[in-house]
KOLNUTI-838096 format. One line per field, with one value per residue (C-alpha): residue number from 1; residue in three letters; x, y negated, z negated. Coordinates in Angstrom, 3 decimals, padded with zeros to 6 digits. Layout:
num	[NUM_...]
residuo	[ALA_...]
px	[X_...]
py	[Y_...]
pz	[Z_...]
//
This chain:
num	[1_2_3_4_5_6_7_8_9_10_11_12_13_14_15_16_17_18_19_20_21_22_23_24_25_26_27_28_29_30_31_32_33_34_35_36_37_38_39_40_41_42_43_44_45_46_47_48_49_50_51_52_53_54_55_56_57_58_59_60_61_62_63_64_65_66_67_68_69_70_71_72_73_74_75_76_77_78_79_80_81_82_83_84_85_86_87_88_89_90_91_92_93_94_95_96_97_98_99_100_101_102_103_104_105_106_107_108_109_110_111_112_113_114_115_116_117_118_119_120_121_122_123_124_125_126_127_128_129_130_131_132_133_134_135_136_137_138_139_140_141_142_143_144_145_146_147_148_149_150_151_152_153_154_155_156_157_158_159_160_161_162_163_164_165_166_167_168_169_170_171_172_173_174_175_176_177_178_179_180_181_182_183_184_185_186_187_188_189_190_191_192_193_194_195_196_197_198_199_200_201_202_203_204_205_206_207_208_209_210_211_212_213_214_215_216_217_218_219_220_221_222_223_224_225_226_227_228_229_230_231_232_233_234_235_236_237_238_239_240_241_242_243_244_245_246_247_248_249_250_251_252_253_254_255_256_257_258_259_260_261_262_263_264_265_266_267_268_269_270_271_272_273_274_275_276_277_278_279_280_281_282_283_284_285_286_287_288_289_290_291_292_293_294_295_296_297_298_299_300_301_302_303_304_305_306_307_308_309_310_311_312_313_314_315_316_317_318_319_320_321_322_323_324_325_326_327_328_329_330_331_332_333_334_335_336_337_338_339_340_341_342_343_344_345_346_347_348_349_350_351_352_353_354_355_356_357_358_359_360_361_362_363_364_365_366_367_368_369_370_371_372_373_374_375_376_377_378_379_380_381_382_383_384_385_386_387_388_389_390_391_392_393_394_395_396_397_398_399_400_401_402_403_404_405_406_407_408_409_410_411_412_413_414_415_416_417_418_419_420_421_422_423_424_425_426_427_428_429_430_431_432_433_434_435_436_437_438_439_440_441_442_443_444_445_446_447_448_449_450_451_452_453_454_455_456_457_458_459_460_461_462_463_464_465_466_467_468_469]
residuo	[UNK_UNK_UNK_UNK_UNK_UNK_UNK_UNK_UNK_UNK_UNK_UNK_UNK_UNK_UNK_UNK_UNK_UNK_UNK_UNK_UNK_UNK_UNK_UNK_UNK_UNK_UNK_UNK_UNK_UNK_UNK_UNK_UNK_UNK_UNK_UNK_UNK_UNK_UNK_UNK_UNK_UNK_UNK_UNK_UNK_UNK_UNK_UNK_UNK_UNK_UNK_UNK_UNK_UNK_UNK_UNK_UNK_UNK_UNK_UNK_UNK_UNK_UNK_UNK_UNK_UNK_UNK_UNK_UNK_UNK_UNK_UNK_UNK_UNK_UNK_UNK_UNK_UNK_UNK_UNK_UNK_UNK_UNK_UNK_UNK_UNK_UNK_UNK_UNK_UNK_UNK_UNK_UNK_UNK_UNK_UNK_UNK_UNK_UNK_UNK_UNK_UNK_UNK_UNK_UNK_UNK_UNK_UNK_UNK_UNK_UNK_UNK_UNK_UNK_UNK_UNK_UNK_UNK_UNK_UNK_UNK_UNK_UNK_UNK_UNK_UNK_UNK_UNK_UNK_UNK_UNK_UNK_UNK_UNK_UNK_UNK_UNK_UNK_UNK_UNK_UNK_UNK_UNK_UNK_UNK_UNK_UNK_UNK_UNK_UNK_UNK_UNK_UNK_UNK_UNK_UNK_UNK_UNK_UNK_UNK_UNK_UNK_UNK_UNK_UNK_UNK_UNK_UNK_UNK_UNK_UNK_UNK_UNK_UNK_UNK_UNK_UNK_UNK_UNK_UNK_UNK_UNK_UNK_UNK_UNK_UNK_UNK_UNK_UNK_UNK_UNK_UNK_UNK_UNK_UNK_UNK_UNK_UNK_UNK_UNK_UNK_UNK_UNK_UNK_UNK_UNK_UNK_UNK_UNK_UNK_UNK_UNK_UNK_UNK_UNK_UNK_UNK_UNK_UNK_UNK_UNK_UNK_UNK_UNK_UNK_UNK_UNK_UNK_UNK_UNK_UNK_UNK_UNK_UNK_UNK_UNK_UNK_UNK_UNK_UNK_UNK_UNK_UNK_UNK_UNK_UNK_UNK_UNK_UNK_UNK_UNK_UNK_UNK_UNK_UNK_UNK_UNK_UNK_UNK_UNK_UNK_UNK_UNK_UNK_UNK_UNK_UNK_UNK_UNK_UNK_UNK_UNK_UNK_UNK_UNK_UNK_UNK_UNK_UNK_UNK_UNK_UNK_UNK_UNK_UNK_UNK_UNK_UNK_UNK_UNK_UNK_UNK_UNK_UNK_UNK_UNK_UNK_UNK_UNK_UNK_UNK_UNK_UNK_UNK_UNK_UNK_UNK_UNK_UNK_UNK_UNK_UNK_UNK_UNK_UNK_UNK_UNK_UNK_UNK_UNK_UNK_UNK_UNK_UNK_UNK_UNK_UNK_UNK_UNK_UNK_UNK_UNK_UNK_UNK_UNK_UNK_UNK_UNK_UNK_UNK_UNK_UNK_UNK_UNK_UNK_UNK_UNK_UNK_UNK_UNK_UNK_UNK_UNK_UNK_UNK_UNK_UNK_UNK_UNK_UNK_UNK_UNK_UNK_UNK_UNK_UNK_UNK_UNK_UNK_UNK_UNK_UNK_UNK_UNK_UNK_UNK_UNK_UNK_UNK_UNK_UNK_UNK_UNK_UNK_UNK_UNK_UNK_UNK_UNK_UNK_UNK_UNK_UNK_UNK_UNK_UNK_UNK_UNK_UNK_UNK_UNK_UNK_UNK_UNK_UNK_UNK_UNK_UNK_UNK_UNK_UNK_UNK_UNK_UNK_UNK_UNK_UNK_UNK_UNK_UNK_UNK_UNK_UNK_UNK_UNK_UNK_UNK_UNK_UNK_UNK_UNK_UNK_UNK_UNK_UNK_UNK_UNK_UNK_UNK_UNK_UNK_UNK_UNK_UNK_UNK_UNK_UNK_UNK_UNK_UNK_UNK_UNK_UNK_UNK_UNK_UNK_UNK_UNK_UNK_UNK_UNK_UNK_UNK_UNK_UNK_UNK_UNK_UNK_UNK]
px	[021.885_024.574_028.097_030.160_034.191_035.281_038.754_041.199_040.654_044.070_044.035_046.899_047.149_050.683_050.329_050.424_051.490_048.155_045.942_042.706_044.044_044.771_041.757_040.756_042.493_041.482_037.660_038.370_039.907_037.410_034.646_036.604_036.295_032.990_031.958_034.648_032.462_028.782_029.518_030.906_028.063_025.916_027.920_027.364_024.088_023.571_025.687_023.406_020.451_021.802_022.396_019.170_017.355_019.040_019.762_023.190_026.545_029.617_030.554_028.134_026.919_023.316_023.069_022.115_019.240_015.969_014.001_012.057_010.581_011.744_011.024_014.060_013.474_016.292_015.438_016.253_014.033_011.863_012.800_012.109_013.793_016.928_018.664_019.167_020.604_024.565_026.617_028.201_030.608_029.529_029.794_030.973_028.279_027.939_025.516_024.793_024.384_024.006_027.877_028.871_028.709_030.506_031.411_030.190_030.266_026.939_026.539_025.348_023.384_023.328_020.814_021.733_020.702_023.184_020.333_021.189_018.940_017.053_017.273_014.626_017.042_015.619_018.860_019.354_016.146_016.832_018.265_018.393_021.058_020.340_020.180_017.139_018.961_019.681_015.762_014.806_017.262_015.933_012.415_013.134_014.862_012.026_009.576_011.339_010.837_014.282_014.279_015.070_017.885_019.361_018.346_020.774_023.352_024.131_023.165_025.885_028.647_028.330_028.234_031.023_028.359_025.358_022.186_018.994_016.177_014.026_015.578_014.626_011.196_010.481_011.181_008.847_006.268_006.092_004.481_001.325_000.330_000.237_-002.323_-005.433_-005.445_-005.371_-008.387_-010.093_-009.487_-012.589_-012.042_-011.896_-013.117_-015.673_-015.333_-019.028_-017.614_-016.312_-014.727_-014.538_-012.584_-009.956_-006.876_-005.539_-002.151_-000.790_-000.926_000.276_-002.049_-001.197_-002.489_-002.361_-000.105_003.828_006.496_010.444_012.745_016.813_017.855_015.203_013.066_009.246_007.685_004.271_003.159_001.909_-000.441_-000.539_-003.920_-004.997_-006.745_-008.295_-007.533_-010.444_-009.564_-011.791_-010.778_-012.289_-012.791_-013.390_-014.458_-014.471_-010.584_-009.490_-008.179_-008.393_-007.231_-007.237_-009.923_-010.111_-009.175_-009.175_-007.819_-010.266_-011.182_-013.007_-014.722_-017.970_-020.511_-018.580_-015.668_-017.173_-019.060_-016.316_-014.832_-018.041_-018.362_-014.813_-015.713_-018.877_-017.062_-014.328_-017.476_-018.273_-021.776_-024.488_-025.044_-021.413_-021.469_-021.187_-023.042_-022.370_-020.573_-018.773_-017.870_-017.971_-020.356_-019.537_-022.457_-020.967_-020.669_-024.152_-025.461_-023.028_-023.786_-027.591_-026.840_-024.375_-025.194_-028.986_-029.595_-026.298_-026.787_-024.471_-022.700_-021.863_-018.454_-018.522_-015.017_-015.908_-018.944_-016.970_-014.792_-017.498_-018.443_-015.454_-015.144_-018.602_-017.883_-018.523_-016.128_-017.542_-016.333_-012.907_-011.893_-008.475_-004.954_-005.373_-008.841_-010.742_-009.146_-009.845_-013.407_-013.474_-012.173_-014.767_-017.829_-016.293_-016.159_-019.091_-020.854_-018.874_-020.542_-023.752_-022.060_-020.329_-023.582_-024.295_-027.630_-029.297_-032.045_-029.592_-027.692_-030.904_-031.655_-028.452_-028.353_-031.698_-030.124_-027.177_-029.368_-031.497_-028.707_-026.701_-029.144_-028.828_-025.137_-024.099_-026.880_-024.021_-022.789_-026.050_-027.174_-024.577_-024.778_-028.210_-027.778_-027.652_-027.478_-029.662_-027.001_-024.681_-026.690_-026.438_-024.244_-026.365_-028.324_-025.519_-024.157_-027.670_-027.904_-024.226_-025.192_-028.169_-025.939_-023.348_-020.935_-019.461_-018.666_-016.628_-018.243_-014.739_-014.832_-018.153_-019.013_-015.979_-013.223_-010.040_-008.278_-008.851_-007.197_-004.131_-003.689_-003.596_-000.761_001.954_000.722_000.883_004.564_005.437_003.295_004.364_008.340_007.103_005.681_003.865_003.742_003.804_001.654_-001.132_000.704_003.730_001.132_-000.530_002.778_004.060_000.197_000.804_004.040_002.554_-000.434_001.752_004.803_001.666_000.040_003.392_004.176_001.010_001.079_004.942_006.737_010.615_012.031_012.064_009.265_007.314_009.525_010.426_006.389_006.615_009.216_007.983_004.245_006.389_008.054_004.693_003.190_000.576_-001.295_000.984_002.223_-000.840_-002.474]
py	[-028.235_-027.407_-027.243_-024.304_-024.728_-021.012_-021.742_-018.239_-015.352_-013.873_-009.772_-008.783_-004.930_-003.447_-000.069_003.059_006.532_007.850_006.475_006.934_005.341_002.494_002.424_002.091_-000.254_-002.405_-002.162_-003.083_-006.491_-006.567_-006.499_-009.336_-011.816_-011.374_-011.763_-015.010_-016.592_-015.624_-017.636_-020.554_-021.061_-020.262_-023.219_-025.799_-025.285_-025.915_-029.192_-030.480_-029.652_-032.093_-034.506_-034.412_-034.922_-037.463_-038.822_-040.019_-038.602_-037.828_-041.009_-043.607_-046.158_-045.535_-049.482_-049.507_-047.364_-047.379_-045.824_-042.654_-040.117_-036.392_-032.751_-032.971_-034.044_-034.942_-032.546_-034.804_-038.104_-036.141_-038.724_-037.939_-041.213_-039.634_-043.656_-042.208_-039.547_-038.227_-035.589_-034.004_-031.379_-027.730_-024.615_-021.045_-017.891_-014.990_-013.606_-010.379_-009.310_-006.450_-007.231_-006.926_-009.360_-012.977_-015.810_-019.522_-022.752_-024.375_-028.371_-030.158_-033.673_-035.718_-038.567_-042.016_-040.730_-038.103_-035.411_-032.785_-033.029_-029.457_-029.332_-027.143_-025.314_-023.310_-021.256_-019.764_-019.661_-020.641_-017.516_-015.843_-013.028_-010.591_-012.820_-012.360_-010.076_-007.332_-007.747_-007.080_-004.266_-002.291_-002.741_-001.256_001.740_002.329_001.945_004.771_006.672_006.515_007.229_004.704_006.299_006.964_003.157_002.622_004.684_002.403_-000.839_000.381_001.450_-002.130_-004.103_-002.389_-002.311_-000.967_-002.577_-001.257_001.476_-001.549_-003.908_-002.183_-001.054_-004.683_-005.989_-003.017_-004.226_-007.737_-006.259_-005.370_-009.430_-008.828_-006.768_-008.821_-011.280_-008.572_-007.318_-010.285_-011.532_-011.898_-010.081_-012.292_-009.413_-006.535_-003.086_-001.704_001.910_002.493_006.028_006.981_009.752_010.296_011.643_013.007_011.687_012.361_009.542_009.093_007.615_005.703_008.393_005.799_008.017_007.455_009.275_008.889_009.689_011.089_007.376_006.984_004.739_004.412_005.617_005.454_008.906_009.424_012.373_013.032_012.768_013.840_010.461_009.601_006.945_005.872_004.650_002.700_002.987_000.357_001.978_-000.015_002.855_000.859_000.223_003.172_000.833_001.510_000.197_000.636_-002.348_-000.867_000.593_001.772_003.867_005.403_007.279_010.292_011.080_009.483_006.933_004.448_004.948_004.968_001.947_-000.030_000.717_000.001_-003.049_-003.920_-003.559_-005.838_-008.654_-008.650_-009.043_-005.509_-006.064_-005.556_-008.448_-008.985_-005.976_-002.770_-000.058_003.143_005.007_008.238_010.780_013.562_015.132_014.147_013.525_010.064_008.836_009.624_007.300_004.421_004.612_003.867_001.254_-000.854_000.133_001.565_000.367_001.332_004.538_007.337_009.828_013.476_014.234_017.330_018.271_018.915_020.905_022.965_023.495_024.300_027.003_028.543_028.675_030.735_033.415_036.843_039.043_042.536_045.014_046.881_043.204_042.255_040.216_038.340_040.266_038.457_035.171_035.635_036.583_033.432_031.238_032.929_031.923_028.544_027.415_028.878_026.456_023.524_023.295_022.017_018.642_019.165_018.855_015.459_014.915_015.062_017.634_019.547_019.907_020.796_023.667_024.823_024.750_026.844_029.614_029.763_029.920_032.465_034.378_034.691_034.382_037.975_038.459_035.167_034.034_031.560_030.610_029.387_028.393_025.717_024.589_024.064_021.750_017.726_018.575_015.657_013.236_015.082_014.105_010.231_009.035_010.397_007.210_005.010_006.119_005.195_002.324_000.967_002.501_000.009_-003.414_-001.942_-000.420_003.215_004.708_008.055_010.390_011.740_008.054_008.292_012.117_012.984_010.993_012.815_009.310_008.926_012.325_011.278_008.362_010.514_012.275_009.350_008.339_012.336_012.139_008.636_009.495_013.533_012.109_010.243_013.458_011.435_007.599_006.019_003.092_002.138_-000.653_001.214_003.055_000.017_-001.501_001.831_001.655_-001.699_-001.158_002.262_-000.125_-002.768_-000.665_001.207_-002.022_-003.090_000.193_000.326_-002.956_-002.498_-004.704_-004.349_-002.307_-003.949_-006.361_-004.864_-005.402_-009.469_-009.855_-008.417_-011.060_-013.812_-012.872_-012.644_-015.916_-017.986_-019.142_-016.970_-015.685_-013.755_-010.290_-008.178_-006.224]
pz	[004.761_002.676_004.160_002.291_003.561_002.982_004.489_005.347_003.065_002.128_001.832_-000.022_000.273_001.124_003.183_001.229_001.984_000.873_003.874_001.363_-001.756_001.073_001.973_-001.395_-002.547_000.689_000.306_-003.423_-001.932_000.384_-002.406_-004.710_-001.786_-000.839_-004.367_-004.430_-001.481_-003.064_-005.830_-004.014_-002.164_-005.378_-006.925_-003.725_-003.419_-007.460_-006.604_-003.529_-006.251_-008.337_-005.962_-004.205_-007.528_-009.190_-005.924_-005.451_-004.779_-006.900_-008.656_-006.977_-009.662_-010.801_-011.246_-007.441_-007.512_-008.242_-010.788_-010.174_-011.716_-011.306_-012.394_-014.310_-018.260_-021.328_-023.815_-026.531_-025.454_-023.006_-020.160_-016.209_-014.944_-013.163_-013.624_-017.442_-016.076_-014.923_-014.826_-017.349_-016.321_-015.953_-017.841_-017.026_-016.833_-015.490_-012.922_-011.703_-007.840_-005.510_-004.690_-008.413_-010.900_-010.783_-012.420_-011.535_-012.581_-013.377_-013.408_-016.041_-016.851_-019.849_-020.407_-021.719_-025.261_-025.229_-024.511_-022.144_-019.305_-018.261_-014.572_-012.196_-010.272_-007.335_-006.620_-010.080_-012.672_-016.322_-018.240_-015.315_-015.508_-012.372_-009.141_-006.975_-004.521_-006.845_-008.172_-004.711_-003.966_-007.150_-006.657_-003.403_-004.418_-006.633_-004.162_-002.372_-004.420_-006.821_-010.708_-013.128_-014.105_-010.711_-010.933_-013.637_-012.715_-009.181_-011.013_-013.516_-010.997_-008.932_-012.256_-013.912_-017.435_-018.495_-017.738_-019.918_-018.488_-020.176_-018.059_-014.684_-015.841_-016.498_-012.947_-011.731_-013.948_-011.816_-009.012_-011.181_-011.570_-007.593_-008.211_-009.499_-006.755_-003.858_-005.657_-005.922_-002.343_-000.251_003.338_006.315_008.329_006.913_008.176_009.444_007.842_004.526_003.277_-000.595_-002.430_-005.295_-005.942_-009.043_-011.300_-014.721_-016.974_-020.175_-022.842_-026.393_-028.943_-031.507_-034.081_-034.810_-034.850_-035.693_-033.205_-033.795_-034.866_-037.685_-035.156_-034.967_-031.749_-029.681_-029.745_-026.119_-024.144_-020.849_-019.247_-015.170_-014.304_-010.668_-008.604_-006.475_-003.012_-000.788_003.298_005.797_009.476_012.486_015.091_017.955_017.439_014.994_012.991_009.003_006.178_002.120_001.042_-002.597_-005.616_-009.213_-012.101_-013.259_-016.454_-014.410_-011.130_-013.585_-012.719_-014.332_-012.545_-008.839_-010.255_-010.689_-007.407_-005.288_-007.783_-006.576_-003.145_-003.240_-004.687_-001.888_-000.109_001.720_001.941_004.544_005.418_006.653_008.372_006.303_007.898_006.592_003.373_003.925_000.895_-000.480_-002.838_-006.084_-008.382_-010.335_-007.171_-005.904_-009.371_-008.377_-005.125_-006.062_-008.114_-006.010_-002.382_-002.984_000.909_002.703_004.452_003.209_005.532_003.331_004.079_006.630_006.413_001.907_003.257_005.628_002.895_000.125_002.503_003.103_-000.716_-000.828_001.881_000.490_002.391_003.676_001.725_002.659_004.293_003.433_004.328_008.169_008.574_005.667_007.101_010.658_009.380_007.454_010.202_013.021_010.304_009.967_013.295_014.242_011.450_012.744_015.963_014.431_013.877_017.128_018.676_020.617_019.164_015.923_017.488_018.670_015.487_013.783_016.170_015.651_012.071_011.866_014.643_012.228_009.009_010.766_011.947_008.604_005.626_004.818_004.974_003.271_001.397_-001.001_002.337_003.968_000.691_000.542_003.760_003.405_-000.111_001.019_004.643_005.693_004.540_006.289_009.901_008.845_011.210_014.133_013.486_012.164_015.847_018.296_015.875_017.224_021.011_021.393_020.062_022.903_020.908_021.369_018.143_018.493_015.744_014.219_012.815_011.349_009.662_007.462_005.140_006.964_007.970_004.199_003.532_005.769_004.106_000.879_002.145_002.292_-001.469_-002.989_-001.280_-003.451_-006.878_-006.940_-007.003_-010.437_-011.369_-014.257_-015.455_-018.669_-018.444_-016.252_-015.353_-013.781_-012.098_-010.909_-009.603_-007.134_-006.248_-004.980_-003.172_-001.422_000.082_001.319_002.737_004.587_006.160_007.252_008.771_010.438_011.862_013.044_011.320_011.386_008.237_005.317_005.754_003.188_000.207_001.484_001.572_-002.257_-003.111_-001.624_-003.314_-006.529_-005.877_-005.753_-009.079_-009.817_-013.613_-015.967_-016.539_-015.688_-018.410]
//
């Protein structure tokens, strides 16, 4: 514990006629002496660092103590035996905060050789120029959805300089090295259902060419590409609880992509044999190859809400049928072809799916023709549900036949990634990917606002592999 005496803070403001240039002018004062105390207790807690590792006080002879070795090193004779070793003063820097920026007084040691000794400070890194609050406050921001350059333009105002777009786009980089170890992390607990679909973003690709900008300089020449991102969703249907357990960039809604993500999935150890029991999704026909390949014996559940939706899309509308009409007509046909899933048993839905069939073929031939295509996968989890009936478990079928939890968990990531509108690297991408999925988890499991971004910090503070790539 380090003791910090503060002593009485003297405000000298004299009253003004203008109550808001009083104002003013007090906050201003108010604002110099908090900065004043932040780098006081920067300073003592850089003192007890040095004290506790060379391990004696302010003028106490280093004849009395024993030798030991220490993370600190001379960088002249490369020595880690803190006897060699005593202060030497300190020197002035400056450091910028979310409070502004300040001035402090670091200490330093010199060895015995007249080396100066490189000391492993945990309050202020080496070269270290924006203190870890103000990293943490603008990764925030961003993950809020803030611009760079609205970024900037507070950084700028509390600093009272200019701090580079480069600058901030690096420290929203770090989260990406988050990234490979959450994918690589084997699940404690498997969920028996797993839901797959994409979403589209803009990303901007390296074209390879150059090009001079106003100022003579060479530039990347970039184009912007629509790219998926292929989300995996864990369901528990006994609880309702879900959760994102995957996902990847991928190049297009192509085998290779959906390969990689199922790939992905069976290395975090979504398997079978620890419990997966069925795959929900849509139709897509990459998928269908992966799915093959990777999870050949996992039954598959077609997505019932896409094949509502197909059919809606293939309604021929009677002739003279406009405005609220057509859609009523649309919506009657609709929910009339949703009861056959509604139905509590797979014979049931099969009798009503010929009565429908029967009843329509005529006057929507597309219609019945598309409800028709892959409709045995879409009465999988009639099975996948007697299957879970006879180990005792009751799973509600709105958790089993269609990827809408997916869907809803779409929404909160369209309302981050359409305020980027479109992202330069993969790895910026990567990075507001990774805050999204953590600010979610926290929000689902009710922790107290602004959990999410400490748990990024602290993951960020632990040694891990380098800048992601």
């Amino acid at each position: 514990m380090v003791i910090v005496p503060v002593g009485s803070l003297i405000l000298q403001v004299e009253r003004e006629r203008s109550e808001r240039r009083f104002k003013e002018r007090l906050l201003a004062e108010i604002t110099k002496q908090v900065r004043r105390v932040i780098a006081r207790c920067i300073e003592a807690m850089l003192e007890s660092e040095v004290t506790e590792l060379i391990g004696r006080q302010w003028y106490e002879r280093r004849q009395d103590q024993e030798r030991g070795w220490i993370e600190a090193y001379c960088g002249k004779c490369g020595s880690h035996d803190r006897r060699r070793f005593s202060r030497n003063g300190h020197y002035s820097r400056k450091l910028s905060t979310r409070w502004g920026r300040i001035e402090i007084s670091v200490p330093q040691i010199e060895c015995v050789c007249g080396g100066m000794v490189r000391m492993p400070f945990q309050t202020l890194r080496r070269r270290q120029r924006i203190w870890d609050d103000l990293d943490g406050e603008i990764r925030e921001e961003y993950g809020w959805g803030k611009s760079l350059r609205w970024l900037k333009a507070c950084v700028d105002a509390k600093l009272g300089g200019s701090v580079g777009l480069r600058t901030l786009n690096r420290r929203m980089h770090e989260l990406a090295r988050l990234v490979p170890s959450w994918q690589g992390e084997e699940l404690q607990h498997v969920p028996p259902v797993v839901r797959v679909d994409g979403l589209w973003v803009t990303l901007m690709f390296d074209t390879g060419g150059r090009k001079a900008d106003g100022l003579g300089r060479q530039r990347v020449v970039k184009k912007a590409k629509k790219v998926p991102l292929l989300v995996a969703q864990g369901g528990w249907p006994e609880t309702g609880h879900q959760e994102v357990v995957a996902w990847v960039i991928g190049e297009a809604e192509n085998e290779e992509s959906w390969e990689a993500l199922l790939t992905q999935m069976f290395e975090r150890g979504i398997c079978p044999e620890r419990g997966l029991r069925l795959l929900v999704a849509d139709g897509a026909a990459g998928l269908s190859a992966a799915r093959r390949t990777v999870y050949w014996d996992v039954p598959f559940q077609r997505c019932v809400f896409h094949k509502l939706r197909n059919i809606w899309r293939a309604i021929v509308l009677p002739q003279g049928l406009e405005g609220k009409a057509a859609k009523a007509y649309k919506r009657r046909f609709i929910r009339s072809a949703a009861r056959i899933w509604q139905a509590a048993t797979e014979k049931e839905a099969r009798r009503l799916q010929r009565k429908f069939c029967n009843k329509w073929a005529l006057k929507q031939p597309e219609a019945i023709a598309t409800l028709q295509r892959d409709f045995e996968d879409t009465l999988t989890f009639y099975r996948v549900q007697e299957a879970a009936s006879h180990d005792g478990e009751s799973w509600p079928a709105q958790h089993l036949r269609t990827t809408s939890h997916l869907e809803r968990e779409f929404r909160a990531w369209r309302r981050r990634l359409r305020l980027a509108v479109l992202f330069h690297s993969s790895r910026g991408l990567t990075a507001v990917i990774h805050q999204i999925l953590t600010r979610r988890t926290c929000t689902r499991e009710g922790a107290p606002p602004g959990t999410w971004q400490l748990s990024l910090e602290r993951a960020l503070a632990e040694p891990g592999p380098g800048p992601f790539s």
